[in-house]
C-alpha positions in Angstrom: 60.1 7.9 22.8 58.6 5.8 20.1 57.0 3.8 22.7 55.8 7.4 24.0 54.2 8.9 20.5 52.7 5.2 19.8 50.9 5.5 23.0 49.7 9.3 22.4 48.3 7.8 19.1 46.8 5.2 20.4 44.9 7.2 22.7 44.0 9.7 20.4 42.6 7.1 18.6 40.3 5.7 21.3 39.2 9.2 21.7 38.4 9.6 18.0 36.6 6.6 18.1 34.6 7.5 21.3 33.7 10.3 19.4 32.6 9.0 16.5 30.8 6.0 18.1 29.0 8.9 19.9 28.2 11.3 17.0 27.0 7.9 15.2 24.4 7.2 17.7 23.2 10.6 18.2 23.0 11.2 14.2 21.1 7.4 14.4 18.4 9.2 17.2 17.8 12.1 15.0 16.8 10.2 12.3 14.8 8.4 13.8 13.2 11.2 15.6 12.6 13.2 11.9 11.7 9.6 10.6 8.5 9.4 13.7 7.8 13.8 13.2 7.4 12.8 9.3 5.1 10.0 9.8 3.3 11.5 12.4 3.3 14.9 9.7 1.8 12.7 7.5 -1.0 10.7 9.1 -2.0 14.2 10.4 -2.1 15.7 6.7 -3.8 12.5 5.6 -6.5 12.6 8.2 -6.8 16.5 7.4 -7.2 16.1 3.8 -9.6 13.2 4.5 -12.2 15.4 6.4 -11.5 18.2 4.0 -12.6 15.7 1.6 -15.4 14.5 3.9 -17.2 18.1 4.1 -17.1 18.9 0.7 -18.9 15.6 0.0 -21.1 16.5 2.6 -21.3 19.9 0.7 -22.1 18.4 -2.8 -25.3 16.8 -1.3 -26.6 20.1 0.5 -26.0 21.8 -2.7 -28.3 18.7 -4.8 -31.0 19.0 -1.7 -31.2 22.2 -2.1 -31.5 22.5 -5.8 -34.5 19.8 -5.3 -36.1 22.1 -2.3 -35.7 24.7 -4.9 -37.3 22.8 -7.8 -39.8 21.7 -5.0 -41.1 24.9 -4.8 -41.7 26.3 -7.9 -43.9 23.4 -8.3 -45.9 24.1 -5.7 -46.1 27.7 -6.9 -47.6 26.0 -10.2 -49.9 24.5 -8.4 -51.3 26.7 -6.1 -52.2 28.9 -9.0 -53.8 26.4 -10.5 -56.0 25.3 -7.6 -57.3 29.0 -7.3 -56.9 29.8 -10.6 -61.2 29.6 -10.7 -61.7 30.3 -7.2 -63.2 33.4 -6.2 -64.2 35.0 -3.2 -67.7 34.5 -3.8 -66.6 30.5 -3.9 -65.3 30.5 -0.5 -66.5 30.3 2.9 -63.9 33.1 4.5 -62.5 35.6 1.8 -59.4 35.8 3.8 -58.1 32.8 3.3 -57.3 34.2 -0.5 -55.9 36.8 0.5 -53.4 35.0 2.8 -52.1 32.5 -0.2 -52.0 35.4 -2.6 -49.8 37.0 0.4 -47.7 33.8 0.8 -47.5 33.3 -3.3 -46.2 36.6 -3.4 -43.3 35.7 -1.0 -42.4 32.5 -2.6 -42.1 34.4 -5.6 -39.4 36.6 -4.7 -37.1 34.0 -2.5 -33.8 34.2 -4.4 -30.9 32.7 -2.1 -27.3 32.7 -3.6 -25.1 29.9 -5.3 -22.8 28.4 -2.1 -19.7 26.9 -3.7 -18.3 23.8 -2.3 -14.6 25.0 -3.6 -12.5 26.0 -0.7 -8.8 25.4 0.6 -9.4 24.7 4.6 -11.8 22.6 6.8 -13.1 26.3 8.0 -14.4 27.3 5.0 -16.3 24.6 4.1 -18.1 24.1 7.4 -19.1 27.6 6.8 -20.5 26.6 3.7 -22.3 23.6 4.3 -23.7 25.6 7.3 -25.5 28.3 4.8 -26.9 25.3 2.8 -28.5 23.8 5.7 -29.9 27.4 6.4 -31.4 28.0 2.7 -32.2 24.2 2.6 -34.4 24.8 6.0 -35.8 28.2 4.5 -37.1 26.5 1.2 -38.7 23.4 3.3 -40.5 26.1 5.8 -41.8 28.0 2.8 -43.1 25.2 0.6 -44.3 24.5 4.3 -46.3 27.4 4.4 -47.5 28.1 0.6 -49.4 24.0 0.9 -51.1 25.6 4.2 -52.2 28.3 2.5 -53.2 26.5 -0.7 -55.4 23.7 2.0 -56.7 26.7 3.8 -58.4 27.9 0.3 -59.1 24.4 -0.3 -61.2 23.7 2.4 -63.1 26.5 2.7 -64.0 26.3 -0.7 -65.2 22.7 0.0 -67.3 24.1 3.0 -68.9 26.7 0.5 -69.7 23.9 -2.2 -71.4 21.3 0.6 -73.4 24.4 2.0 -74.9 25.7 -1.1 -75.9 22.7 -1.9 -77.6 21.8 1.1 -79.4 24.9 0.5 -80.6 23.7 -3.4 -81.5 19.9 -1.5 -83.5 21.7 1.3 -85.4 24.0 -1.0 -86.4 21.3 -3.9 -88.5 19.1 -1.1 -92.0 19.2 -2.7 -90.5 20.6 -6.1 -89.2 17.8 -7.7 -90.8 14.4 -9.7 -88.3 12.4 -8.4 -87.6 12.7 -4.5 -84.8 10.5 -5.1 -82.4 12.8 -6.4 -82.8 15.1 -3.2 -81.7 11.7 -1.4 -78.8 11.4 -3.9 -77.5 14.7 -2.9 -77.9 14.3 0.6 -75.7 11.3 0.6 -72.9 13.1 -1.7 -73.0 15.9 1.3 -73.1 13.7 4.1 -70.0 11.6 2.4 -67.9 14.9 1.9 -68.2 13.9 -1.9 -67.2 16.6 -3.6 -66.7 15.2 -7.3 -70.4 14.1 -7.0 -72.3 17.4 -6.1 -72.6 18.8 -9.4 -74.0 16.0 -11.2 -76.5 15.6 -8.0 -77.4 19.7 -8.0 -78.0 19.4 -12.1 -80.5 15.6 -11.6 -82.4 17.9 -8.9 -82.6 20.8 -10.8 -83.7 18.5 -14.2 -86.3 17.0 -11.7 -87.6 20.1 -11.0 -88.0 21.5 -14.4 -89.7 18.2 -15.4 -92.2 18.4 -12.4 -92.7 22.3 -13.6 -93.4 21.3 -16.5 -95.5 18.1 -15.4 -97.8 20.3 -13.5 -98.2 22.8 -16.4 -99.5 20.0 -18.9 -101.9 18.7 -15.9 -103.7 22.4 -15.7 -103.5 23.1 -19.4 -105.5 19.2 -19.4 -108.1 20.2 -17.0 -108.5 23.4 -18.9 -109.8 21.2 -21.5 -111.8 18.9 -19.9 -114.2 21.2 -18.8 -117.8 21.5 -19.9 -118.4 24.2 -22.4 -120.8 27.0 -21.6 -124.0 27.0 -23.0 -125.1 30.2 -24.3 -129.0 30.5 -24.1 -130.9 32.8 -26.7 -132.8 35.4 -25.5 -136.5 34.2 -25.8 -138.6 36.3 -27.8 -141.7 38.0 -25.4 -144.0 40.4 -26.9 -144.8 42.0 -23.7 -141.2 42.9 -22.7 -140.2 46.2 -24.2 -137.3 45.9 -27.0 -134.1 46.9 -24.7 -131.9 49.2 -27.3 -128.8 48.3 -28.3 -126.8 49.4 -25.7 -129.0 47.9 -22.7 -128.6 44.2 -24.7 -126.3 42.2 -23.0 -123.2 41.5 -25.1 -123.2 38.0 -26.8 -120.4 36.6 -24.7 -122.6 36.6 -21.5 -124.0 33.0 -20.1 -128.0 32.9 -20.0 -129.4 30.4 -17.7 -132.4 29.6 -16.0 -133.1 29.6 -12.9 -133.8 26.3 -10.8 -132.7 24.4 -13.9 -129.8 22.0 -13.5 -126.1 22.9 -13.8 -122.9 20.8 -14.6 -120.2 22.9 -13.0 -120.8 23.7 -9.2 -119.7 27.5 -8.7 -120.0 28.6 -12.4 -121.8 31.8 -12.6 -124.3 33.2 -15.5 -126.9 35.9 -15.9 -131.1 35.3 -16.4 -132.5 37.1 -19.4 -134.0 39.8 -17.2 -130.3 40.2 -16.3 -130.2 38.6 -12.7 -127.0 36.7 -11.4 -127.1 33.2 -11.0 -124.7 31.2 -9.8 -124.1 27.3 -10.2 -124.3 26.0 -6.6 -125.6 22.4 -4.5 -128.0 22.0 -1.6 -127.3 18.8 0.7 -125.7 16.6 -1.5 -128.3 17.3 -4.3 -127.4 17.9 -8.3 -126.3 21.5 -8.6 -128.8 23.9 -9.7 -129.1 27.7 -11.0 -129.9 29.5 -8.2 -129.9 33.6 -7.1 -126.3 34.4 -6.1 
C-alpha cells in the first residue's frame, strides 16, 4: 500500500511539474511578447513625437518668413509713397497708372492676417497650421508683388513724360540759343534714357537762350547808336515867299533836305522847305541821293 500511495505521489508530481514546466514557458512567451508590443510602443511614440517635433520646427520658420514678408511690405508701402509723393497727374504719361497704385496702396494698407500659433498637441493640428502660414506667406509675396508693379507702372510713365517734354524744349531752342551745344547735350541725355541729367541739360538750354536774348537785344540797341544823326536844315529866309503863319510852319522836329543833294542813309525820308517828300534812295550803284518819293 505504501508502495501504492508512493507511486500516486510520484505521479502527481510529474504532473505538477508538467504543469509548471508549461505555465513557465507560457509566462516566459508573454513576456516576451509585452517586452516586443513595448518596444515596438515606443519606437512608434518616438518616431510620433519626432515628426510632431519636426512640424512645429517647420512651423517656427513660416511664422519668421512671414513676419519678414510682413515687414517686407510695409516697406514697400514707405516707398511707394515716397516715389509719388511729388508725382502728379500732370507729370505722367497715362493718369491711370496713379490711380491703379493709389488702388493697390489702399489694399496693402488694410491686409491684416491673424497670429498662427505653432502650440498644438497632435501632428493634425500643426499641419493645419503650417498650411495657413504658407497661405498668408504666399498672400503677402503676391501683394508686395503687385504694389512694385504698380509703383514701376508710375515710374515709367513718369520717365516717358520727362524724356518727351524735353524733347519738346530741345526741338524748339534750334535757332534760339548762343550755344548749339547744349541742345546736343540734351539730345544725348534723351537718347541715353538719362534721366538724372535732363534738368541740368533743360536749365544750360534755357540759360543759352536768355543769353542769346539778351545778346541780340545789346546788338539792336548798338546799331541804334551807330547811326548817323539827322540833320536838321533851317528854313532859308526868301523875301518873295509869303510868311506861312504859325500853324502852316512845319514843326521843328521835321528833316529839311534838298533835293538831288547827297544822303548818308539809303531809305531815310525828309521833307523840302516847300514841304515836298523826299526820300533817301540810290540809282545803279550810285551814292544815294534826295530824291521825290
Amino acid at each position: 500500500m505504501i508502495r501504492d500511495n508512493n507511486c500516486a505521489l510520484g505521479q502527481c508530481s510529474n504532473a505538477l511539474h508538467s504543469k509548471y514546466r508549461k505555465f513557465r514557458r507560457l509566462s516566459s512567451l508573454a513576456f516576451i511578447i509585452l517586452i516586443s508590443f513595448s518596444m515596438v510602443c515606443f519606437s512608434g511614440c518616438a518616431d510620433s513625437n519626432a515628426e510632431l517635433q519636426s512640424l512645429q520646427k517647420t512651423c517656427e520658420k513660416l511664422k519668421d518668413k512671414v513676419d519678414a514678408e510682413s515687414k517686407a511690405l510695409e516697406d514697400a508701402l514707405n516707398d511707394a509713397k515716397n516715389k509719388i509723393a511729388q508725382i502728379s497727374s500732370d507729370d505722367v504719361e497715362d493718369s491711370s497708372v496713379l490711380d491703379n497704385l493709389n488702388s493697390v496702396l489702399d489694399e496693402a494698407k488694410n491686409v491684416n492676417l491673424p497670429t498662427i500659433s505653432c502650440l498644438a498637441d497632435n501632428k493634425d493640428d500643426i499641419k493645419k497650421s503650417n498650411k495657413e502660414l504658407n497661405d498668408q506667406l504666399k498672400s503677402y509675396k503676391d501683394k508686395i508683388k503687385e504694389l512694385e508693379q504698380a509703383s514701376n507702372d508710375v515710374q515709367d510713365s513718369y520717365r516717358k513724360h520727362v524724356f518727351s517734354e524735353a524733347k519738346k524744349i530741345a526741338d524748339d531752342a534750334v535757332g534760339k540759343v548762343k550755344d548749339p551745344k547744349v541742345i546736343d547735350d540734351l539730345n544725348a541725355a534723351i537718347d541715353n534714357g538719362d534721366i538724372d541729367a535732363i534738368p541740368d541739360a533743360v536749365k544750360a538750354v534755357n540759360e543759352s537762350i536768355e543769353a542769346k536774348n539778351k545778346e541780340d537785344e545789346e546788338a539792336r540797341n548798338a546799331a541804334k547808336q551807330k547811326r548817323p544823326p539827322v540833320i536838321n536844315h533851317k528854313q532859308p529866309v526868301n523875301n518873295n515867299v509869303p510868311q506861312q503863319s504859325q500853324d502852316d510852319q512845319p514843326s521843328e522836329s521835321q528833316n529839311y533836305v534838298h533835293p538831288g543833294s547827297f544822303c548818308s542813309e539809303e531809305g531815310a525820308t525828309g521833307i523840302t522847305t516847300k514841304g515836298t517828300p523826299m526820300v533817301c534812295r540810290s540809282r545803279d550803284g550810285d551814292r544815294p541821293r534826295w530824291g521825290r518819293q
